[in-house]
LOFI-368818 format. One record per atom (N, C-alpha, C): residue number from 1; atom name; x, z, y. Coordinates in Angstrom, 3 decimals. Layout:
BEGIN
{seq:NUM	atom:CA	u:X	w:Z	v:Y} $
...
END
This chain:
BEGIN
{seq:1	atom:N	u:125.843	w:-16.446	v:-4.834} $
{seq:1	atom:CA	u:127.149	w:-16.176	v:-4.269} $
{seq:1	atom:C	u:127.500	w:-14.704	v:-4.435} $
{seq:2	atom:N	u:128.426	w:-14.335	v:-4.587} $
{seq:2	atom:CA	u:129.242	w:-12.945	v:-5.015} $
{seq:2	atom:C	u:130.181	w:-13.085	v:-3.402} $
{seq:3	atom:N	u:130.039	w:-11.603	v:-3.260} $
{seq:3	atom:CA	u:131.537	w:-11.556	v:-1.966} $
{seq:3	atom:C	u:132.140	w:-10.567	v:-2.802} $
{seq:4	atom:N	u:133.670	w:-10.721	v:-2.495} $
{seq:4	atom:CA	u:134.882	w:-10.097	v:-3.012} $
{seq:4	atom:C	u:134.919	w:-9.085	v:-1.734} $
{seq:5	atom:N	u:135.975	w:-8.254	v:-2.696} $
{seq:5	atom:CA	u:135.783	w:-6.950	v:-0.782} $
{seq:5	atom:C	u:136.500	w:-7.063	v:-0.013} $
{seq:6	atom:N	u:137.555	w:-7.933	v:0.052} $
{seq:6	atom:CA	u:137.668	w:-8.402	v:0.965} $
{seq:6	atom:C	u:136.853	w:-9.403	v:2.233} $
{seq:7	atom:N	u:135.646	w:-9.469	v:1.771} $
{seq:7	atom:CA	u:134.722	w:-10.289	v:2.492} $
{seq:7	atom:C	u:134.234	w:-11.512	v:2.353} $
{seq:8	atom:N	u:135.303	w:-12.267	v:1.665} $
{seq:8	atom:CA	u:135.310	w:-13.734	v:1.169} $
{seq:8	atom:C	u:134.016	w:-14.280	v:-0.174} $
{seq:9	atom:N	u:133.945	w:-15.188	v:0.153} $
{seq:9	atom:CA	u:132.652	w:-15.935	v:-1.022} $
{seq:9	atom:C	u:133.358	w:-15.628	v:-1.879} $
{seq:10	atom:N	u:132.789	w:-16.559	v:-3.122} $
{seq:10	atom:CA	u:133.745	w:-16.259	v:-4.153} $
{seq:10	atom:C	u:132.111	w:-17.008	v:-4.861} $
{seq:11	atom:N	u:132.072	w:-18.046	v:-6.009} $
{seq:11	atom:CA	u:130.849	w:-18.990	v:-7.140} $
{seq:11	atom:C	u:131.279	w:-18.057	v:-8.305} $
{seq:12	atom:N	u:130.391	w:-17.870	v:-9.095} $
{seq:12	atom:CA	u:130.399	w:-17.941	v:-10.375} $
{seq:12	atom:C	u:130.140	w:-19.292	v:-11.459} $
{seq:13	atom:N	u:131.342	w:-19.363	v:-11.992} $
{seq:13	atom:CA	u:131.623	w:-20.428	v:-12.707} $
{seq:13	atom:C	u:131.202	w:-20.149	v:-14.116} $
{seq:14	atom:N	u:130.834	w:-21.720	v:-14.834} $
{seq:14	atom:CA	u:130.096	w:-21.674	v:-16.214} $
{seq:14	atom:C	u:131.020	w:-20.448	v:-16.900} $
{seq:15	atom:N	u:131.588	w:-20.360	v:-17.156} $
{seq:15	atom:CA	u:132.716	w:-19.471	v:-17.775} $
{seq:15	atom:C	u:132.569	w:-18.276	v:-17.673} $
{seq:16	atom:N	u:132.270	w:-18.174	v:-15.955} $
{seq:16	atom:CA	u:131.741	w:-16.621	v:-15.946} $
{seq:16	atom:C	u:130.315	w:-15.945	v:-15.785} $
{seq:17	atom:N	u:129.516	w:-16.652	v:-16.608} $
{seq:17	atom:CA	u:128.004	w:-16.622	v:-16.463} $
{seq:17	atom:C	u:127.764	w:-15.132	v:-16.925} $
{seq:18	atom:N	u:126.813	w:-14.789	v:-16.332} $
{seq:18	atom:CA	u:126.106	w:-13.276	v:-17.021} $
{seq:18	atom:C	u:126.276	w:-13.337	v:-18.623} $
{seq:19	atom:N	u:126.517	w:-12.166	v:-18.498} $
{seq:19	atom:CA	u:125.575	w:-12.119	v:-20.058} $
{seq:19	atom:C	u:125.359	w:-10.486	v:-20.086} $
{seq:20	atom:N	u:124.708	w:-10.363	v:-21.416} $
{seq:20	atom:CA	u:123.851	w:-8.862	v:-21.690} $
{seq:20	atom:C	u:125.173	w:-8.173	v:-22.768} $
{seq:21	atom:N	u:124.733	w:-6.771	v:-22.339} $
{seq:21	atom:CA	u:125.943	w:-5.597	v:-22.854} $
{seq:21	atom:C	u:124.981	w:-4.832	v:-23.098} $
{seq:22	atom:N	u:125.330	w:-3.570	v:-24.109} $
{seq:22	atom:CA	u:124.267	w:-2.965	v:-24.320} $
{seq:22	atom:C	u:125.362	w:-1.329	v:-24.482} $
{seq:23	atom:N	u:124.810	w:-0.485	v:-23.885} $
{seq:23	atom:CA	u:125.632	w:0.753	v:-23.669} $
{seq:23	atom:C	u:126.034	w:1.093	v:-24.947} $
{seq:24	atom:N	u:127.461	w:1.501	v:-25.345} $
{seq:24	atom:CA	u:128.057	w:2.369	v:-26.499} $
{seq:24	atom:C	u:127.389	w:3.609	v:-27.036} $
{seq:25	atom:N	u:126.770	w:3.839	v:-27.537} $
{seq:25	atom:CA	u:126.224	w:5.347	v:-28.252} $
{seq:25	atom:C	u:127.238	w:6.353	v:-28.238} $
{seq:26	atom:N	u:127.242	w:7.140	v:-26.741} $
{seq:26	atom:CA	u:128.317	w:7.889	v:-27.033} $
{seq:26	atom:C	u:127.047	w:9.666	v:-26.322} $
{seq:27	atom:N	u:128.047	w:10.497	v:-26.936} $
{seq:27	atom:CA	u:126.850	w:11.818	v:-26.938} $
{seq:27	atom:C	u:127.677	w:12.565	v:-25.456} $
{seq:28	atom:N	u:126.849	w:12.812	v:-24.484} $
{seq:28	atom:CA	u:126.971	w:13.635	v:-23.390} $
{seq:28	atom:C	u:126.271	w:14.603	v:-22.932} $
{seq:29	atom:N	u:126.756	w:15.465	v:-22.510} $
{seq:29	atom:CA	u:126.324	w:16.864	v:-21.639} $
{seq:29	atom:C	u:125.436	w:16.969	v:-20.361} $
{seq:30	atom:N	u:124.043	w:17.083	v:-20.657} $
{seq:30	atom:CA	u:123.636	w:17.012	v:-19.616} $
{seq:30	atom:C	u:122.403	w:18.622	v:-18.997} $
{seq:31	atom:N	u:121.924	w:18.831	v:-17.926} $
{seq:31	atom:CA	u:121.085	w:19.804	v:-17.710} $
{seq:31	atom:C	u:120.341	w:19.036	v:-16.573} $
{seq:32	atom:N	u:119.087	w:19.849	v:-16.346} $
{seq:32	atom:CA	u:118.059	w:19.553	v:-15.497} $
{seq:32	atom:C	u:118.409	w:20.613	v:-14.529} $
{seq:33	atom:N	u:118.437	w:20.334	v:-12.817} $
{seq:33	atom:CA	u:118.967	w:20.856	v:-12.096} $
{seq:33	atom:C	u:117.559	w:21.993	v:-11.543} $
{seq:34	atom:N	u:117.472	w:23.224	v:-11.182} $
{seq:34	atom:CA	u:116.033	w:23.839	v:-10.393} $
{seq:34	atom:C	u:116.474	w:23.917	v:-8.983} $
{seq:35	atom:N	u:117.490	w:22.834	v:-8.418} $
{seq:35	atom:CA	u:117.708	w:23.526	v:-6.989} $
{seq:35	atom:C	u:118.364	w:21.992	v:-6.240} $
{seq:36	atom:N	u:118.629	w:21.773	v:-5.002} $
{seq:36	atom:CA	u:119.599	w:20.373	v:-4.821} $
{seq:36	atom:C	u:120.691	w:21.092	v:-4.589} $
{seq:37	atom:N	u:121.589	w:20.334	v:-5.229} $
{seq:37	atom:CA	u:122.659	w:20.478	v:-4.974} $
{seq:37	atom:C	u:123.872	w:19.118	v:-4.984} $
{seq:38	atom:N	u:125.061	w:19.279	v:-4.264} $
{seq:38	atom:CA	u:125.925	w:18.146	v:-3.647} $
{seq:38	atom:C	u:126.705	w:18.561	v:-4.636} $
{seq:39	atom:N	u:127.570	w:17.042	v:-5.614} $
{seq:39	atom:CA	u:128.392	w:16.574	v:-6.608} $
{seq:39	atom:C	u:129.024	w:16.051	v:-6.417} $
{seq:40	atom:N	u:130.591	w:16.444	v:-6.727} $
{seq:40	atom:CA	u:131.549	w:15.462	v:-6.119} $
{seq:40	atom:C	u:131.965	w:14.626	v:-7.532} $
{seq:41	atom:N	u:131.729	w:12.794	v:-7.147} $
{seq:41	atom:CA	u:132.062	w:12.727	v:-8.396} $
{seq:41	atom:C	u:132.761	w:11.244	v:-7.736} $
{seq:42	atom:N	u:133.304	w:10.525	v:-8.863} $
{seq:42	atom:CA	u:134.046	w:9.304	v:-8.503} $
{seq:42	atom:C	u:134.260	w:8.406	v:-7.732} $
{seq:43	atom:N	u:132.745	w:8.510	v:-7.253} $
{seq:43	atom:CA	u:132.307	w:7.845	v:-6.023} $
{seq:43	atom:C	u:132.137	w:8.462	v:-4.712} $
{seq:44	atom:N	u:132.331	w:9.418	v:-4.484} $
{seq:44	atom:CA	u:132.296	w:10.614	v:-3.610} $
{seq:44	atom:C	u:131.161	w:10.913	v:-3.803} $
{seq:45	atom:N	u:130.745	w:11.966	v:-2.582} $
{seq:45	atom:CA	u:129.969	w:13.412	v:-2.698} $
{seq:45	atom:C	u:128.070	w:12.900	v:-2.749} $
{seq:46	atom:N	u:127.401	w:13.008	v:-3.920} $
{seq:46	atom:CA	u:126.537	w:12.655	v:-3.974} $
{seq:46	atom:C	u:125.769	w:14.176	v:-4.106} $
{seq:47	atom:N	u:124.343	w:13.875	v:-3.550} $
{seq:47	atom:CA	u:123.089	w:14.891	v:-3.644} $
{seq:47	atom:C	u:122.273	w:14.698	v:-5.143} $
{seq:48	atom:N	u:121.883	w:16.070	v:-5.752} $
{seq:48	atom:CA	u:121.131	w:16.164	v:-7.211} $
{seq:48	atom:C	u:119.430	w:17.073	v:-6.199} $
{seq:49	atom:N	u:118.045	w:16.057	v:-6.579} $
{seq:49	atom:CA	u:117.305	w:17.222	v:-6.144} $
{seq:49	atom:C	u:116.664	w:17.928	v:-6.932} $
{seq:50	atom:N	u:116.059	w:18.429	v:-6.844} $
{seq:50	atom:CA	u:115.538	w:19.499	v:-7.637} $
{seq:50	atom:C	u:114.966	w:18.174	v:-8.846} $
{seq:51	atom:N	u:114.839	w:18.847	v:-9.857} $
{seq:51	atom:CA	u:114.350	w:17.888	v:-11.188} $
{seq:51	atom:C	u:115.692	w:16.925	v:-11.950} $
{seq:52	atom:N	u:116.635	w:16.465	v:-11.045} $
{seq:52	atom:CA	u:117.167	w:15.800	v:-11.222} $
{seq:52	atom:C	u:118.134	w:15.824	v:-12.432} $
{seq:53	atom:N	u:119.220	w:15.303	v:-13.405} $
{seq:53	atom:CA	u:119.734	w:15.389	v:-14.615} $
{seq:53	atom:C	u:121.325	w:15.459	v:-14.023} $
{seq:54	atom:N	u:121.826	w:16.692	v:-14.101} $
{seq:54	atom:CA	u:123.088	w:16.832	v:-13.862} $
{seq:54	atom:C	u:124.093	w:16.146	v:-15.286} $
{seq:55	atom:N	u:124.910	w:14.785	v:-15.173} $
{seq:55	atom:CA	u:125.567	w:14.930	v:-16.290} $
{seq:55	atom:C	u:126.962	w:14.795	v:-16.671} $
{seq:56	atom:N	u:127.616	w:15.124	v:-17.776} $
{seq:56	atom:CA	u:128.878	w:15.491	v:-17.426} $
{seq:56	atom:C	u:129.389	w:13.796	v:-18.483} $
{seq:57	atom:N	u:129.886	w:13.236	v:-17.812} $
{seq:57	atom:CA	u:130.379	w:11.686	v:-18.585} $
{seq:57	atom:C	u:131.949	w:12.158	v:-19.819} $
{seq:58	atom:N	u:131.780	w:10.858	v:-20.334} $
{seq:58	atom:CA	u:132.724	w:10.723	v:-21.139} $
{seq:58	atom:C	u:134.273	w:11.560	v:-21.029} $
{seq:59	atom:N	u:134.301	w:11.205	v:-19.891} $
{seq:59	atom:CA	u:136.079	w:11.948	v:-19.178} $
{seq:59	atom:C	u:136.217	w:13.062	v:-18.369} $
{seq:60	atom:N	u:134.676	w:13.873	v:-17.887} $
{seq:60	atom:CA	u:134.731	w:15.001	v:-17.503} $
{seq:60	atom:C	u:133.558	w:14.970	v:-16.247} $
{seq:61	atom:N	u:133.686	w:13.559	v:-16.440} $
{seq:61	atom:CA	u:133.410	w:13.526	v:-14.529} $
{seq:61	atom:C	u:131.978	w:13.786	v:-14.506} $
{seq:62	atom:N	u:131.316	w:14.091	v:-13.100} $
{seq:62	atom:CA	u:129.905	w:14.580	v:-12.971} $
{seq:62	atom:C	u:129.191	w:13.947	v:-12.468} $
{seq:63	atom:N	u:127.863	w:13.612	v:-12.523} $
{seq:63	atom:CA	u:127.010	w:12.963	v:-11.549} $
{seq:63	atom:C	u:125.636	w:13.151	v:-11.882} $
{seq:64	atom:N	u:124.749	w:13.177	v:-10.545} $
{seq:64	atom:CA	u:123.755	w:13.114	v:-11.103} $
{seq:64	atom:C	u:122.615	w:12.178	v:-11.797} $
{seq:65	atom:N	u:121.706	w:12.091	v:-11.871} $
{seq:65	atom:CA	u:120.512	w:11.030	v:-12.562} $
{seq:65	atom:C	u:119.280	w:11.381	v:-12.077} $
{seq:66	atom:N	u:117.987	w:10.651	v:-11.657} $
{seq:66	atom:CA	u:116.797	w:10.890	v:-11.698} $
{seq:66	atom:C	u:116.021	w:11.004	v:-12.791} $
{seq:67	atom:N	u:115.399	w:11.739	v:-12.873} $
{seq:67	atom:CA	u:114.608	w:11.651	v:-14.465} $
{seq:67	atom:C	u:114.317	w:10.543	v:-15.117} $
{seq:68	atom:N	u:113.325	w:9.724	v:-14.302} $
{seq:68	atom:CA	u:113.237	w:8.232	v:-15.047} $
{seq:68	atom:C	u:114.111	w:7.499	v:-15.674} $
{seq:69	atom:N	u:115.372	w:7.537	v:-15.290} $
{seq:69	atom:CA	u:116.653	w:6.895	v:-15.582} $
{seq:69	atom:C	u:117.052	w:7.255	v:-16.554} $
{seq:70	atom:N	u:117.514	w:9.087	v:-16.660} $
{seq:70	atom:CA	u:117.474	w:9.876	v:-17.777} $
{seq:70	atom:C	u:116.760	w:9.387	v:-19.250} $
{seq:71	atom:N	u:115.385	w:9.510	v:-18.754} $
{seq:71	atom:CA	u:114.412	w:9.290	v:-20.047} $
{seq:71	atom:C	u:114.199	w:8.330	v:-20.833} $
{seq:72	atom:N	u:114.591	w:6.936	v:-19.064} $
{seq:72	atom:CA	u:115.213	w:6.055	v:-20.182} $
{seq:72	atom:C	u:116.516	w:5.423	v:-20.849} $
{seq:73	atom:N	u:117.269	w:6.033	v:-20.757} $
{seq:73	atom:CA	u:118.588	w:5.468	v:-21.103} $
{seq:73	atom:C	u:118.858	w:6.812	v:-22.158} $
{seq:74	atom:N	u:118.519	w:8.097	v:-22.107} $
{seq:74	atom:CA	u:119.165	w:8.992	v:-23.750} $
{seq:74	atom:C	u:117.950	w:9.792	v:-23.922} $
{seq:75	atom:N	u:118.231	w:9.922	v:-25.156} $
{seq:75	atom:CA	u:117.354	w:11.225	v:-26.295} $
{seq:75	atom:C	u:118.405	w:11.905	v:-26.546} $
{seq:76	atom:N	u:117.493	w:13.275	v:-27.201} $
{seq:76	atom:CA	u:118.046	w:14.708	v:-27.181} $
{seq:76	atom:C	u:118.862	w:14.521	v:-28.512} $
{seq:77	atom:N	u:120.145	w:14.869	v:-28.950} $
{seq:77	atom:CA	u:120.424	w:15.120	v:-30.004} $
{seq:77	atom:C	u:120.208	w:16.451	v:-31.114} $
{seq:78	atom:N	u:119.519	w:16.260	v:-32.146} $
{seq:78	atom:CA	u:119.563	w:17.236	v:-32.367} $
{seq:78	atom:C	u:121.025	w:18.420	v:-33.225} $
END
């Protein structure tokens, strides 16, 4: 079962079954943070802690990442 935000159920029908997507290869801006610091980004005001991957997305916007996540989802361009 899925809830809508309004609160209500809501089935997933044959039609709308999962399926797999695989991220666009697109190149972004990122740095490793040495300090925590608070990011205001689309979702409101999120915390980066120390280690963490500050990155700057497609349209400007900021957020942070944990390393693991980082390491696995991009490589360095050279």
């Amino acid at each position: 079962m899925l809830y809508d935000v309004n609160g209500g159920m809501t089935t997933v029908t044959t039609e709308e079954q999962m399926a797999q997507y695989r991220k666009k290869p697109v190149v972004i801006e990122a740095y490793q943070t040495d300090k925590e610091v608070e990011i205001k980004t689309l979702e409101g005001t999120m915390r980066a802690d120390v280690g963490d991957w500050i990155i700057t997305g497609v349209k400007g916007e900021k957020y942070p990442c944990k390393p693991d996540i980082f390491e696995a989802t991009y490589e360095r361009v050279e």
